[in-house]
PDBQT receptor file of N, H, CA, C and O in Angstrom, charges set to zero:
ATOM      1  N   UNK A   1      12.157 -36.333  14.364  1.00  0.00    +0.000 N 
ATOM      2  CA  UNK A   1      11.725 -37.014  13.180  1.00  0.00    +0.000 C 
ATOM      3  C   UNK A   1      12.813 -36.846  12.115  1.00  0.00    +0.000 C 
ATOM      4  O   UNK A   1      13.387 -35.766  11.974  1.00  0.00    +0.000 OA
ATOM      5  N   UNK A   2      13.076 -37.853  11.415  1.00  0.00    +0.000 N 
ATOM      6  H   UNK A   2      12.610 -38.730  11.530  1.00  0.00    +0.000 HD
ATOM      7  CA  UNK A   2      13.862 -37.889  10.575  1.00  0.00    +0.000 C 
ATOM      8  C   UNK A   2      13.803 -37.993   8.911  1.00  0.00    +0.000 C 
ATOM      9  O   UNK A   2      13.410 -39.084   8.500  1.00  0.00    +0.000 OA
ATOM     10  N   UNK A   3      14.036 -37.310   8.219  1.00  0.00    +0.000 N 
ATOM     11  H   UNK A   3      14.356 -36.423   8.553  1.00  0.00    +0.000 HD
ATOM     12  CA  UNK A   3      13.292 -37.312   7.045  1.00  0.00    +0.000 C 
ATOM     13  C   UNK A   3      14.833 -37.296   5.751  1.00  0.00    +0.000 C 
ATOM     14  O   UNK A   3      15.796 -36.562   5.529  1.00  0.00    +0.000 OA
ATOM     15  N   UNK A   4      14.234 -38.638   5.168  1.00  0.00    +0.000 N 
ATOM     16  H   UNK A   4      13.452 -39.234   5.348  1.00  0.00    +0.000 HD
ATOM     17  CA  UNK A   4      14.694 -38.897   4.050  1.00  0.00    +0.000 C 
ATOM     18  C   UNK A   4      13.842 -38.831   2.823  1.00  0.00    +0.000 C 
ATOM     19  O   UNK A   4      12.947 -39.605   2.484  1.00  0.00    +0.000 OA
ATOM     20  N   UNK A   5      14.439 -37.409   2.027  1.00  0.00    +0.000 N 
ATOM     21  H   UNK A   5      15.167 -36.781   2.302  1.00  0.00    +0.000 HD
ATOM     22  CA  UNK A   5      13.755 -37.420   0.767  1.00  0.00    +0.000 C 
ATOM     23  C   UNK A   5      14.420 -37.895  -0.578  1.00  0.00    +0.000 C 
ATOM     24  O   UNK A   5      15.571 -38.326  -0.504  1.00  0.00    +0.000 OA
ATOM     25  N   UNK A   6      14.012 -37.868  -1.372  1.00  0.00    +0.000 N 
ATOM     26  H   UNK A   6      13.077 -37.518  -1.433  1.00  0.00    +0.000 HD
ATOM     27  CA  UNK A   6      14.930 -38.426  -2.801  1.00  0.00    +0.000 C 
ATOM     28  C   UNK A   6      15.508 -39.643  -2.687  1.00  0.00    +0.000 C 
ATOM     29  O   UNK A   6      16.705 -39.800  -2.926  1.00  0.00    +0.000 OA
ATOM     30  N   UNK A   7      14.479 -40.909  -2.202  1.00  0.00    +0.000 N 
ATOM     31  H   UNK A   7      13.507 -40.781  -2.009  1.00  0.00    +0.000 HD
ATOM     32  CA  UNK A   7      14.776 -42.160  -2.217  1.00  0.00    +0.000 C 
ATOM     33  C   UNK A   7      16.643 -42.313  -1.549  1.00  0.00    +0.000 C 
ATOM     34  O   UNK A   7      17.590 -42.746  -2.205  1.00  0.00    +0.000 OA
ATOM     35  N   UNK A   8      16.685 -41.800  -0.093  1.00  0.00    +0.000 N 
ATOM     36  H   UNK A   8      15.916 -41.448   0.440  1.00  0.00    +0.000 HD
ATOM     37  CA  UNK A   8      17.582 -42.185   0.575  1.00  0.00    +0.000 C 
ATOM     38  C   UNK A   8      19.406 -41.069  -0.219  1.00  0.00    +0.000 C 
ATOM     39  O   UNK A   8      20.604 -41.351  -0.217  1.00  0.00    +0.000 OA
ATOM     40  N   UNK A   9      18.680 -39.975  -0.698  1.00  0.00    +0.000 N 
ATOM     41  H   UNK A   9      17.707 -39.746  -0.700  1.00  0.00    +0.000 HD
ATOM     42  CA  UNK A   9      20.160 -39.343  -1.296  1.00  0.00    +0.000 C 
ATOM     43  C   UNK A   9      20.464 -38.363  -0.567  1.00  0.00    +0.000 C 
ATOM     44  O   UNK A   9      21.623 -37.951  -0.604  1.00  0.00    +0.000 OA
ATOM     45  N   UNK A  10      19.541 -37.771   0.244  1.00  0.00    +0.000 N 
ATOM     46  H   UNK A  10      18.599 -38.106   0.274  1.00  0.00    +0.000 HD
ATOM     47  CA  UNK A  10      19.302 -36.446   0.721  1.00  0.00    +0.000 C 
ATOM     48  C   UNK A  10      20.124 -36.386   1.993  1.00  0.00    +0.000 C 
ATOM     49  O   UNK A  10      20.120 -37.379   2.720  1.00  0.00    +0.000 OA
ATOM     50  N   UNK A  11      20.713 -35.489   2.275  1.00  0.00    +0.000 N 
ATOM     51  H   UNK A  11      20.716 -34.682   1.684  1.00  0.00    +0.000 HD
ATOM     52  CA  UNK A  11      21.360 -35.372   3.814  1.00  0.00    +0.000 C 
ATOM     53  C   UNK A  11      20.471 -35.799   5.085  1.00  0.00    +0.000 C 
ATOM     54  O   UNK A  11      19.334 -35.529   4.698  1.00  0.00    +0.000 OA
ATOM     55  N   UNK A  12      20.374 -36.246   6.211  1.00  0.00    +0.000 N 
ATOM     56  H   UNK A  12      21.298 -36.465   6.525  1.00  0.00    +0.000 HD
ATOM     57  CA  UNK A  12      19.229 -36.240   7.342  1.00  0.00    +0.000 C 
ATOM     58  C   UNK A  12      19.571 -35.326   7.681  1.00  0.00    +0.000 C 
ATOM     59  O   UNK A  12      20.699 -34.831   7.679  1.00  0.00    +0.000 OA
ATOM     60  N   UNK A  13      18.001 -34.737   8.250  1.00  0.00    +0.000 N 
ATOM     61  H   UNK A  13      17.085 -35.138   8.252  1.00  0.00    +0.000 HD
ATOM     62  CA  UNK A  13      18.053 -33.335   8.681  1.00  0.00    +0.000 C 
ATOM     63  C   UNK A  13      17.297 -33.803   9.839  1.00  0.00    +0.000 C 
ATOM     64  O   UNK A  13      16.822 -34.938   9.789  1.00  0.00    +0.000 OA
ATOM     65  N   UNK A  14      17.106 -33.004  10.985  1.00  0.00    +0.000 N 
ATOM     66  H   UNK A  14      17.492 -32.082  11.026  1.00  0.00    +0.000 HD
ATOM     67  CA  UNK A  14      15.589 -32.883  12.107  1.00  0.00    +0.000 C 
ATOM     68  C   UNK A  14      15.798 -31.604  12.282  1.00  0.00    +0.000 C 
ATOM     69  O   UNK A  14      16.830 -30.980  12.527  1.00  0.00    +0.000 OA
ATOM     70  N   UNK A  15      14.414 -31.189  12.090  1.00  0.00    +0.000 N 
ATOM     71  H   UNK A  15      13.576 -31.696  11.890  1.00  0.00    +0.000 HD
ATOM     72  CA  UNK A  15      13.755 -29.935  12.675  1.00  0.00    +0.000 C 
ATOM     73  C   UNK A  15      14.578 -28.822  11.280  1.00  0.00    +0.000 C 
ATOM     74  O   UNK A  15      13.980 -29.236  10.287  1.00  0.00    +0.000 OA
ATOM     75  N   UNK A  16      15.058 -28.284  11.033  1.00  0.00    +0.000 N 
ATOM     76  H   UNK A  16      15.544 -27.948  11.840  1.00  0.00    +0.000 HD
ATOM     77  CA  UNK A  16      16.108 -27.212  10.763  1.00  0.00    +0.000 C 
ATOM     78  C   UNK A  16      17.576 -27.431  10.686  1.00  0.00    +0.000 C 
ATOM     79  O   UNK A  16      18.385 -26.569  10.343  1.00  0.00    +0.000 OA
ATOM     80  N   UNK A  17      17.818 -28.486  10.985  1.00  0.00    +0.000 N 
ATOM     81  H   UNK A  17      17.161 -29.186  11.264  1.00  0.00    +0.000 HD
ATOM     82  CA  UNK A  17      19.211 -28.738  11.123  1.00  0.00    +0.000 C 
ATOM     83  C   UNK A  17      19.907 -30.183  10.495  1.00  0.00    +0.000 C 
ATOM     84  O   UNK A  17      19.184 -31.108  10.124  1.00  0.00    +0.000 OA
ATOM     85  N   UNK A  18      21.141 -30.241  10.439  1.00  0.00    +0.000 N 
ATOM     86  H   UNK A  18      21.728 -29.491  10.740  1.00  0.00    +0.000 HD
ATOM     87  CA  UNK A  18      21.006 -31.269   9.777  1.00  0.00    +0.000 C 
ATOM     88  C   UNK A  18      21.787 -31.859  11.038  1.00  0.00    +0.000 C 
ATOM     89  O   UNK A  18      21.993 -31.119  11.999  1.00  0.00    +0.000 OA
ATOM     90  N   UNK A  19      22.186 -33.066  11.044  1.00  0.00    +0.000 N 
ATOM     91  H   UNK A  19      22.018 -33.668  10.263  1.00  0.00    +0.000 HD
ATOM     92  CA  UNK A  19      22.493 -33.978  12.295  1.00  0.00    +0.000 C 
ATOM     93  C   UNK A  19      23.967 -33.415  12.499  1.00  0.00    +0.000 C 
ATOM     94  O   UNK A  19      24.178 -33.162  13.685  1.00  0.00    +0.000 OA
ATOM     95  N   UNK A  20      24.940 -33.176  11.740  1.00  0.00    +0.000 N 
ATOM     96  H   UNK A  20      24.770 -33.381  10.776  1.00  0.00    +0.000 HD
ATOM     97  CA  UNK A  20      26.335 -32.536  12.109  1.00  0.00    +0.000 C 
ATOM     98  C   UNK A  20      25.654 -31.341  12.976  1.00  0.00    +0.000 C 
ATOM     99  O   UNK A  20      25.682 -31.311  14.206  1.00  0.00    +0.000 OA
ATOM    100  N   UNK A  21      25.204 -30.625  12.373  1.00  0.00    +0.000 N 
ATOM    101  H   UNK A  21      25.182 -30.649  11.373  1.00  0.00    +0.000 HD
ATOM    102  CA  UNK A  21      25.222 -29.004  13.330  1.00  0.00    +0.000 C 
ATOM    103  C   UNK A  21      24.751 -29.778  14.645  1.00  0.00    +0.000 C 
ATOM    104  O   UNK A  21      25.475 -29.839  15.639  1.00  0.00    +0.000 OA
ATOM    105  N   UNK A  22      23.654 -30.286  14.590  1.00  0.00    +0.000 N 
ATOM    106  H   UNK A  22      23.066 -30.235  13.782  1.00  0.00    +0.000 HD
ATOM    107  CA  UNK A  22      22.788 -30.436  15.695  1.00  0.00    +0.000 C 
ATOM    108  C   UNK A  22      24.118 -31.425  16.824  1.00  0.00    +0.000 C 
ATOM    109  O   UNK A  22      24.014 -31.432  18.050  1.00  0.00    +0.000 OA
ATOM    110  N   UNK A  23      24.772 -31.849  16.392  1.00  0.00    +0.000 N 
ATOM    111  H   UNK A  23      24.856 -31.843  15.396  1.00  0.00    +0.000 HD
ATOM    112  CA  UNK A  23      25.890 -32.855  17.415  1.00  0.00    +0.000 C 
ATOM    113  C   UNK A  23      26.723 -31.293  17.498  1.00  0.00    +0.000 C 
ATOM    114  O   UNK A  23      26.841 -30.888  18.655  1.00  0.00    +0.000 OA
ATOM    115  N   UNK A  24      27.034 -30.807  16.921  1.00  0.00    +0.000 N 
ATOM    116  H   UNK A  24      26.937 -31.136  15.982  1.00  0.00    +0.000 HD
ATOM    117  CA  UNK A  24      27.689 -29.341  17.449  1.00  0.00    +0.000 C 
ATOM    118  C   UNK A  24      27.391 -28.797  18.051  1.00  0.00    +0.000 C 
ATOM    119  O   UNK A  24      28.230 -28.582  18.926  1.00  0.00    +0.000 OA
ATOM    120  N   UNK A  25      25.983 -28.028  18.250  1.00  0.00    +0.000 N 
ATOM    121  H   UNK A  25      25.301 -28.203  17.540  1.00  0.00    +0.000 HD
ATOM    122  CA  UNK A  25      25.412 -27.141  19.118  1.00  0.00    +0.000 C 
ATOM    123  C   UNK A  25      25.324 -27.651  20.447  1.00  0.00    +0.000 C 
ATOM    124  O   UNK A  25      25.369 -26.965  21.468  1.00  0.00    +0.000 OA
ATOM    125  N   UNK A  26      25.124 -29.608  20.348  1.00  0.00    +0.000 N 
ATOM    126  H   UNK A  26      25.088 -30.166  19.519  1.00  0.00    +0.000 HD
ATOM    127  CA  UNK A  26      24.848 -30.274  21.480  1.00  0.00    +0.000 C 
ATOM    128  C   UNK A  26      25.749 -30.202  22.652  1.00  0.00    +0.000 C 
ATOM    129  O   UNK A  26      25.509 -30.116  23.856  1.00  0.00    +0.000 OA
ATOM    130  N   UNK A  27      27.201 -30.277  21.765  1.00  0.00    +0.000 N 
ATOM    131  H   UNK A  27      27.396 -30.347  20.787  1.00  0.00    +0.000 HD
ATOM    132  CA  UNK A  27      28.549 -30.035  22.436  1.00  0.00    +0.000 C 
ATOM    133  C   UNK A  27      28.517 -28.941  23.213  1.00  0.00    +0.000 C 
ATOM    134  O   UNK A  27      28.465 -28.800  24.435  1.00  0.00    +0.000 OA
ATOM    135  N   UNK A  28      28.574 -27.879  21.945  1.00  0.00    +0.000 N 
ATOM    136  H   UNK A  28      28.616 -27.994  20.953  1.00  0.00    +0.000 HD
ATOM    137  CA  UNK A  28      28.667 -26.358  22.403  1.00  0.00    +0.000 C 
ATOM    138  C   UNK A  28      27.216 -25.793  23.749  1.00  0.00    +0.000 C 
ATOM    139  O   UNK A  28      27.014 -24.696  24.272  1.00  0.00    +0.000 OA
ATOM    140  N   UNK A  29      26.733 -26.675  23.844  1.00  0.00    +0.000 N 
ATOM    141  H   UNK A  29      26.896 -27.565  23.419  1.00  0.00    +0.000 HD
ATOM    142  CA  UNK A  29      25.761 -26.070  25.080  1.00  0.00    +0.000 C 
ATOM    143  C   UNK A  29      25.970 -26.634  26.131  1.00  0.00    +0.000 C 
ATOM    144  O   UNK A  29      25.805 -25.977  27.159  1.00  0.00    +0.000 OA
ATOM    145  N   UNK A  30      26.330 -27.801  26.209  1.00  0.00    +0.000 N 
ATOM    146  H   UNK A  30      26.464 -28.334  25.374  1.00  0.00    +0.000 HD
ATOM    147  CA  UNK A  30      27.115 -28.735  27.559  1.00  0.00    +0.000 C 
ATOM    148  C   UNK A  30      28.379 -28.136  27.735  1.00  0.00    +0.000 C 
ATOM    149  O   UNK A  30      28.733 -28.258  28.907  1.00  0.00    +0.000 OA
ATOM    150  N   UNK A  31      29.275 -27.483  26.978  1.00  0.00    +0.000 N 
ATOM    151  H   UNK A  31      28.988 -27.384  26.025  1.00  0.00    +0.000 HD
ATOM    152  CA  UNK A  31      30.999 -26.594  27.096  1.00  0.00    +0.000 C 
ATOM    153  C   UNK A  31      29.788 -25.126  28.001  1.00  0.00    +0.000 C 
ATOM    154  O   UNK A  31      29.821 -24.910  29.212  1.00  0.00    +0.000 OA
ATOM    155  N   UNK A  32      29.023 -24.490  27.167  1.00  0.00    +0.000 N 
ATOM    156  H   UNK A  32      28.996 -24.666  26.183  1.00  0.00    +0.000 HD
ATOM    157  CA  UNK A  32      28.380 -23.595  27.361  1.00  0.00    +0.000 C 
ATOM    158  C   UNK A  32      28.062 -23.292  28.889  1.00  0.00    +0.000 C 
ATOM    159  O   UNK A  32      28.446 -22.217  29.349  1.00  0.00    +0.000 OA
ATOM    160  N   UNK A  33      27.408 -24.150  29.657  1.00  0.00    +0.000 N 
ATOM    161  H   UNK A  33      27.095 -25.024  29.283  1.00  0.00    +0.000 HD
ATOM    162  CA  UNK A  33      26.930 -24.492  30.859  1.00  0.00    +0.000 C 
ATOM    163  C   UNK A  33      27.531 -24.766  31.718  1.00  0.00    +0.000 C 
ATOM    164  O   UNK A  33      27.080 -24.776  32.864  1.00  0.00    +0.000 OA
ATOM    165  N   UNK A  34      28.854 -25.100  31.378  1.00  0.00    +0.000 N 
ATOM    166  H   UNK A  34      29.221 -25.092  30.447  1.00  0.00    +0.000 HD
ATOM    167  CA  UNK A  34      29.804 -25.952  32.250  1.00  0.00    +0.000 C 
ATOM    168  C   UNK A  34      30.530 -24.165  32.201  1.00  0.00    +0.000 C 
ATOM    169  O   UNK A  34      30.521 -23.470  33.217  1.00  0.00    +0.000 OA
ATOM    170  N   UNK A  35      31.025 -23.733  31.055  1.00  0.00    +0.000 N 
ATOM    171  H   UNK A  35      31.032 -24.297  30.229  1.00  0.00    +0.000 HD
ATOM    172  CA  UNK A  35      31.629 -22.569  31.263  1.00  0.00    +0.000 C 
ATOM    173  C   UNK A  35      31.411 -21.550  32.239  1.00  0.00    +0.000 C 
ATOM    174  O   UNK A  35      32.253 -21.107  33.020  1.00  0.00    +0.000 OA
ATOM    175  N   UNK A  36      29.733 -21.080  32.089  1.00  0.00    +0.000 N 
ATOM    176  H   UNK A  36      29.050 -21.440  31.454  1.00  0.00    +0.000 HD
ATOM    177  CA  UNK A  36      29.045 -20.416  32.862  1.00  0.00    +0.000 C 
ATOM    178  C   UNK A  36      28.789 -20.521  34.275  1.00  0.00    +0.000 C 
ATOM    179  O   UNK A  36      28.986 -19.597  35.064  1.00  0.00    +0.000 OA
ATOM    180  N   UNK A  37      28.186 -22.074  34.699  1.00  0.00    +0.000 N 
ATOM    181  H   UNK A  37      28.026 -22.825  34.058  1.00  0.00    +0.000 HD
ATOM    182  CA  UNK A  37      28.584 -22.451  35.992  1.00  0.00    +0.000 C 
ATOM    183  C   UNK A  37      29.994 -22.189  36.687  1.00  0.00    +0.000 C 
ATOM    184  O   UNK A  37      30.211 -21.846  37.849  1.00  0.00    +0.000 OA
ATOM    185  N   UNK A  38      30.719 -22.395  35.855  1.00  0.00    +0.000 N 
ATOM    186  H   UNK A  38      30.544 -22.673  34.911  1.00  0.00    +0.000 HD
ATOM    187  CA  UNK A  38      31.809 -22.443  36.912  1.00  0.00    +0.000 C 
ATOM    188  C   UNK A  38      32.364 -21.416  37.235  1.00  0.00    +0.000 C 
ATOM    189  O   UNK A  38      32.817 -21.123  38.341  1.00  0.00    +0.000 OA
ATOM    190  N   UNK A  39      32.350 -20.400  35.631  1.00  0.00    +0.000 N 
ATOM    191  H   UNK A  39      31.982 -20.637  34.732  1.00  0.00    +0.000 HD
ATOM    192  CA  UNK A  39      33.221 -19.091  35.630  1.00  0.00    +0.000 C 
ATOM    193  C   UNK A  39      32.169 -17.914  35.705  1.00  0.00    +0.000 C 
ATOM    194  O   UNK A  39      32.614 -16.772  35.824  1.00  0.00    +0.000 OA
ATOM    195  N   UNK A  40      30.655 -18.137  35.637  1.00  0.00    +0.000 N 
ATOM    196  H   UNK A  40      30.294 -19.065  35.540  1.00  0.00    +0.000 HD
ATOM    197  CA  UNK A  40      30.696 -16.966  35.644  1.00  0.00    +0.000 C 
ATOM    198  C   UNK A  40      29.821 -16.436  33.375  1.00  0.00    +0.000 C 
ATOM    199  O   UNK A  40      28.712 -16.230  32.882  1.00  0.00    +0.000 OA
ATOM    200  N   UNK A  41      31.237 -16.484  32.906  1.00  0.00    +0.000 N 
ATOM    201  H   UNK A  41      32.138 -16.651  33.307  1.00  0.00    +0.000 HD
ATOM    202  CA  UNK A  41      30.910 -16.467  31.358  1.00  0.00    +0.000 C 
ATOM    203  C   UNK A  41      30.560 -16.697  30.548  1.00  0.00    +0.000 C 
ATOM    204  O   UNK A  41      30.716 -17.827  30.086  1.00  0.00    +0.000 OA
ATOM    205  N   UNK A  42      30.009 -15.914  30.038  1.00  0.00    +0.000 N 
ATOM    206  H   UNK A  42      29.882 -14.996  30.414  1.00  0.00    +0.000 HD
ATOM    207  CA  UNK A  42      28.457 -16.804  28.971  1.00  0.00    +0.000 C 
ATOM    208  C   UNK A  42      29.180 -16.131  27.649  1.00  0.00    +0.000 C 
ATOM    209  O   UNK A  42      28.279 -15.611  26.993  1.00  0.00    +0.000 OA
ATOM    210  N   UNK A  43      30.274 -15.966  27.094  1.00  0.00    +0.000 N 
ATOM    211  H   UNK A  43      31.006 -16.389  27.628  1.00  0.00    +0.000 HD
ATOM    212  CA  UNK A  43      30.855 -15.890  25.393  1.00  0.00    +0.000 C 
ATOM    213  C   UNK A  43      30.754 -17.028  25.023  1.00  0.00    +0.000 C 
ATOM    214  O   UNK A  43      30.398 -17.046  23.844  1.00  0.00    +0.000 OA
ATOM    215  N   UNK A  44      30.909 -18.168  25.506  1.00  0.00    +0.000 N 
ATOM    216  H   UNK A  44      31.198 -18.154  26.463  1.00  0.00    +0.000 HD
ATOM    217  CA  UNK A  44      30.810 -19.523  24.664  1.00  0.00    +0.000 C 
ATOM    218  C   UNK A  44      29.322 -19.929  24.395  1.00  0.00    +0.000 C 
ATOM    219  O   UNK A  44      29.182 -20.465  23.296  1.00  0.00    +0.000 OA
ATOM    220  N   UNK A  45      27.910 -19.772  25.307  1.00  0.00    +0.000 N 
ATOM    221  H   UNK A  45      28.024 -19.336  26.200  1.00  0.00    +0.000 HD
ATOM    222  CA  UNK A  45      26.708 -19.473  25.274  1.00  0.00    +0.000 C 
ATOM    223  C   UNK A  45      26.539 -18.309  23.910  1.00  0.00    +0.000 C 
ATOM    224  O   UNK A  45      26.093 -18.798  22.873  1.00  0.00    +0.000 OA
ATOM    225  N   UNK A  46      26.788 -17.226  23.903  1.00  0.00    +0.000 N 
ATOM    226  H   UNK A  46      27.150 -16.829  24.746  1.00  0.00    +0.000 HD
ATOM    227  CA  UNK A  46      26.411 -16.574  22.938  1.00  0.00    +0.000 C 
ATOM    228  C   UNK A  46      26.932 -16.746  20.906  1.00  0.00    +0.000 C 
ATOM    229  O   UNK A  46      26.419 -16.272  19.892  1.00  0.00    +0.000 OA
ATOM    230  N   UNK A  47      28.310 -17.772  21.165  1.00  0.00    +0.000 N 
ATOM    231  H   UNK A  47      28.727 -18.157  21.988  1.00  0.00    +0.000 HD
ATOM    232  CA  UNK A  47      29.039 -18.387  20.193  1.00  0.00    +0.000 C 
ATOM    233  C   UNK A  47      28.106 -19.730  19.716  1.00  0.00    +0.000 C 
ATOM    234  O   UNK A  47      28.024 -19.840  18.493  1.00  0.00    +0.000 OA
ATOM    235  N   UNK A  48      27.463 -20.662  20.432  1.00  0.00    +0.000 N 
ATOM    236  H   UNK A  48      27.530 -20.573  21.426  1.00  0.00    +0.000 HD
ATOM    237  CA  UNK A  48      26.986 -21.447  20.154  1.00  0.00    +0.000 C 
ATOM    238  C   UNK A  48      25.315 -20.989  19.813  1.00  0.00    +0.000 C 
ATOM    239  O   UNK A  48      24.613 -21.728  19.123  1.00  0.00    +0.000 OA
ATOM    240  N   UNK A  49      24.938 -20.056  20.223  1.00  0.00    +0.000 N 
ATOM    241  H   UNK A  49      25.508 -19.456  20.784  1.00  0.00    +0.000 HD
ATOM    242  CA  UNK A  49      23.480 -19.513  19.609  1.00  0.00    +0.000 C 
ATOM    243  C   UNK A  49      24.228 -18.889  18.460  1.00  0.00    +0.000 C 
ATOM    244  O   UNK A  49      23.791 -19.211  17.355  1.00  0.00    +0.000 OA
ATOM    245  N   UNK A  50      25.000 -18.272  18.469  1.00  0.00    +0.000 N 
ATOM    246  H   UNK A  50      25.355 -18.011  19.367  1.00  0.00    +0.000 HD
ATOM    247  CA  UNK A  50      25.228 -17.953  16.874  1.00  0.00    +0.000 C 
ATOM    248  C   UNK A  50      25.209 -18.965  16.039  1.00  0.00    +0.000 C 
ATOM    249  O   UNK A  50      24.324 -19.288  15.246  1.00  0.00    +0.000 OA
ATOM    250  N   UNK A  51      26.207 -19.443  16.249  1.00  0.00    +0.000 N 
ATOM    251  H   UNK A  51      26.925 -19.181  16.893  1.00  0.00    +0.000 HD
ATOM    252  CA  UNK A  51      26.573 -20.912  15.006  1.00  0.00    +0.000 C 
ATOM    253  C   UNK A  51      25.053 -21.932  14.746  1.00  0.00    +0.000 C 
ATOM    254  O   UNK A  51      24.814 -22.601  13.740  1.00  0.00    +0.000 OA
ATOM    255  N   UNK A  52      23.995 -21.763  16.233  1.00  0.00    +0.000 N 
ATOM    256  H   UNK A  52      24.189 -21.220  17.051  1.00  0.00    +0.000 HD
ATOM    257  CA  UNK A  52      22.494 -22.899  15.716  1.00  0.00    +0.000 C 
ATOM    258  C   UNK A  52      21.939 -22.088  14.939  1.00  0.00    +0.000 C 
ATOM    259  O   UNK A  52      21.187 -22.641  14.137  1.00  0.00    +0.000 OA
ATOM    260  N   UNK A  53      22.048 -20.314  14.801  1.00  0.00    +0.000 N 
ATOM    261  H   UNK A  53      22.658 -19.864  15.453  1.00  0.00    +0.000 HD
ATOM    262  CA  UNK A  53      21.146 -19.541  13.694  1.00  0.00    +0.000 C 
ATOM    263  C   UNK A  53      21.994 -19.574  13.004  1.00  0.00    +0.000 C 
ATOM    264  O   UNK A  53      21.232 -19.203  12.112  1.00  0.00    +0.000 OA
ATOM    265  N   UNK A  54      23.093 -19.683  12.409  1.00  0.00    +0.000 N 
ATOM    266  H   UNK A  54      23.713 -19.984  13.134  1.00  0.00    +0.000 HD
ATOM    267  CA  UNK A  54      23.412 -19.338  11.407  1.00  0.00    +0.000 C 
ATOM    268  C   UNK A  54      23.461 -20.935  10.626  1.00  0.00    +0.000 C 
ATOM    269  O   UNK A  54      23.688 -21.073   9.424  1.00  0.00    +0.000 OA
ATOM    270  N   UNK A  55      23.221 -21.977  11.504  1.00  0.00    +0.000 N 
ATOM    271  H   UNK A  55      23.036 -21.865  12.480  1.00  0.00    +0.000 HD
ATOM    272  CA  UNK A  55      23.624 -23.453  10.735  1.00  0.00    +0.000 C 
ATOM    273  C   UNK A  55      21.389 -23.740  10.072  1.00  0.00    +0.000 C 
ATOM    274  O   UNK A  55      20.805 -24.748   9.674  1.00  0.00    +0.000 OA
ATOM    275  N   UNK A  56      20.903 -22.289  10.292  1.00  0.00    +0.000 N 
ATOM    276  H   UNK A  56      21.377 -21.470  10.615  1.00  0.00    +0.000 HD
ATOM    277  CA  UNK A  56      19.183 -23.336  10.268  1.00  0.00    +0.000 C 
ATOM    278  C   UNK A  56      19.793 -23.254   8.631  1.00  0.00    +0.000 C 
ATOM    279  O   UNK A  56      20.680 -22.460   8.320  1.00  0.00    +0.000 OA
ATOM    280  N   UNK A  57      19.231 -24.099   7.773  1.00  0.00    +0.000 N 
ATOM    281  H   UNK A  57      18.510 -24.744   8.026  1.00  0.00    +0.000 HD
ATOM    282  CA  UNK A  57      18.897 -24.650   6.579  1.00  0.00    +0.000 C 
ATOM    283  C   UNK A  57      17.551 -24.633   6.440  1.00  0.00    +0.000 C 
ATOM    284  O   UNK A  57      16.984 -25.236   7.352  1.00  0.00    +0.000 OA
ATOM    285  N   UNK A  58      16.687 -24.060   5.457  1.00  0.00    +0.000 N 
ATOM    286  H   UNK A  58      17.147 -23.570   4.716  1.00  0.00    +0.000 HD
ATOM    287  CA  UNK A  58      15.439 -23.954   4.892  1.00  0.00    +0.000 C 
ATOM    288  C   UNK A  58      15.682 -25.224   3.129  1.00  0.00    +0.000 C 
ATOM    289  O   UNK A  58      16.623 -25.314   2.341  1.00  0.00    +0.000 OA
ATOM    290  N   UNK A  59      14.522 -25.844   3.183  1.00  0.00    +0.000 N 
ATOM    291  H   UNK A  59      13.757 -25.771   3.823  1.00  0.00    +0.000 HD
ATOM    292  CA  UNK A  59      14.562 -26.475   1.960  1.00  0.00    +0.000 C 
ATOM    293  C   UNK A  59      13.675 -25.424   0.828  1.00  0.00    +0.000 C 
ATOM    294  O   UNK A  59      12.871 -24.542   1.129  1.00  0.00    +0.000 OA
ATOM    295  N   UNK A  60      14.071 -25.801  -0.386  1.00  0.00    +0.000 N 
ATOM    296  H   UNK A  60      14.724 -26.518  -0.630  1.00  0.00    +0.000 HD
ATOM    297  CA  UNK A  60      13.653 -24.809  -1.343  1.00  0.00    +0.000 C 
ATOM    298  C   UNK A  60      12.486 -25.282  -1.226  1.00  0.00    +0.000 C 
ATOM    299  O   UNK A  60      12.419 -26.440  -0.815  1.00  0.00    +0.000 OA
ATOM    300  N   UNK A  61      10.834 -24.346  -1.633  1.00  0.00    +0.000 N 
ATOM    301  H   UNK A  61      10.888 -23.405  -1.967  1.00  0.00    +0.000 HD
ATOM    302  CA  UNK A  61       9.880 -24.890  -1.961  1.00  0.00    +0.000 C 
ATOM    303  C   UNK A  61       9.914 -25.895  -3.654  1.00  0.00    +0.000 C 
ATOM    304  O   UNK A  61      10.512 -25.452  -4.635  1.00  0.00    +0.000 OA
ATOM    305  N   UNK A  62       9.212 -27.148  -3.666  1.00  0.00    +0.000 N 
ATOM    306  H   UNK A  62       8.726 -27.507  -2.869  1.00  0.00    +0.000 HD
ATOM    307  CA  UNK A  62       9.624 -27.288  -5.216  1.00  0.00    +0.000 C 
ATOM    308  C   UNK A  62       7.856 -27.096  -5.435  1.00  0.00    +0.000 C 
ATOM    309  O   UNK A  62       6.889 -27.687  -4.954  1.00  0.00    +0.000 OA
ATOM    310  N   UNK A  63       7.994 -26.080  -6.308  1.00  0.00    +0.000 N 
ATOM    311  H   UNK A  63       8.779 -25.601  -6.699  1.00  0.00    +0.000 HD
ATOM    312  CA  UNK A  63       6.563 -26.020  -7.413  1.00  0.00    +0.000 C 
ATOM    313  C   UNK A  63       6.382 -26.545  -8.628  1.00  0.00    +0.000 C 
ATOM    314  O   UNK A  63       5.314 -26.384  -9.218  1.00  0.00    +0.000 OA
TER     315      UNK A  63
């Protein structure tokens, strides 16, 4: 779901993320899988769970 707030000014986000991270992580888990399958190594797996927690975005509550 895609959510535009502030009459179309607002970044798109889904879920926690905004659409850049989320095309990043997408990358980084297909490199991820492919790494692991072939070699064995999951550092690029544990690089790309870093970067999806560290990219969540919370919106402020507005009261």
């Amino acid at each position: 779901m895609y959510i535009y707030p502030e009459h179309l000014k607002a970044k798109a986000t889904m879920w926690l993320w905004q659409l850049r991270d989320l095309t990043v992580v997408g990358v980084g888990v297909l490199l991820s899988v492919l790494t692991a399958t072939q070699t064995g190594i999951l550092i690029p797996a544990l690089f790309t769970a870093a970067y999806a927690f560290l990219a969540i975005r919370f919106e402020r509550p507005v009261f």
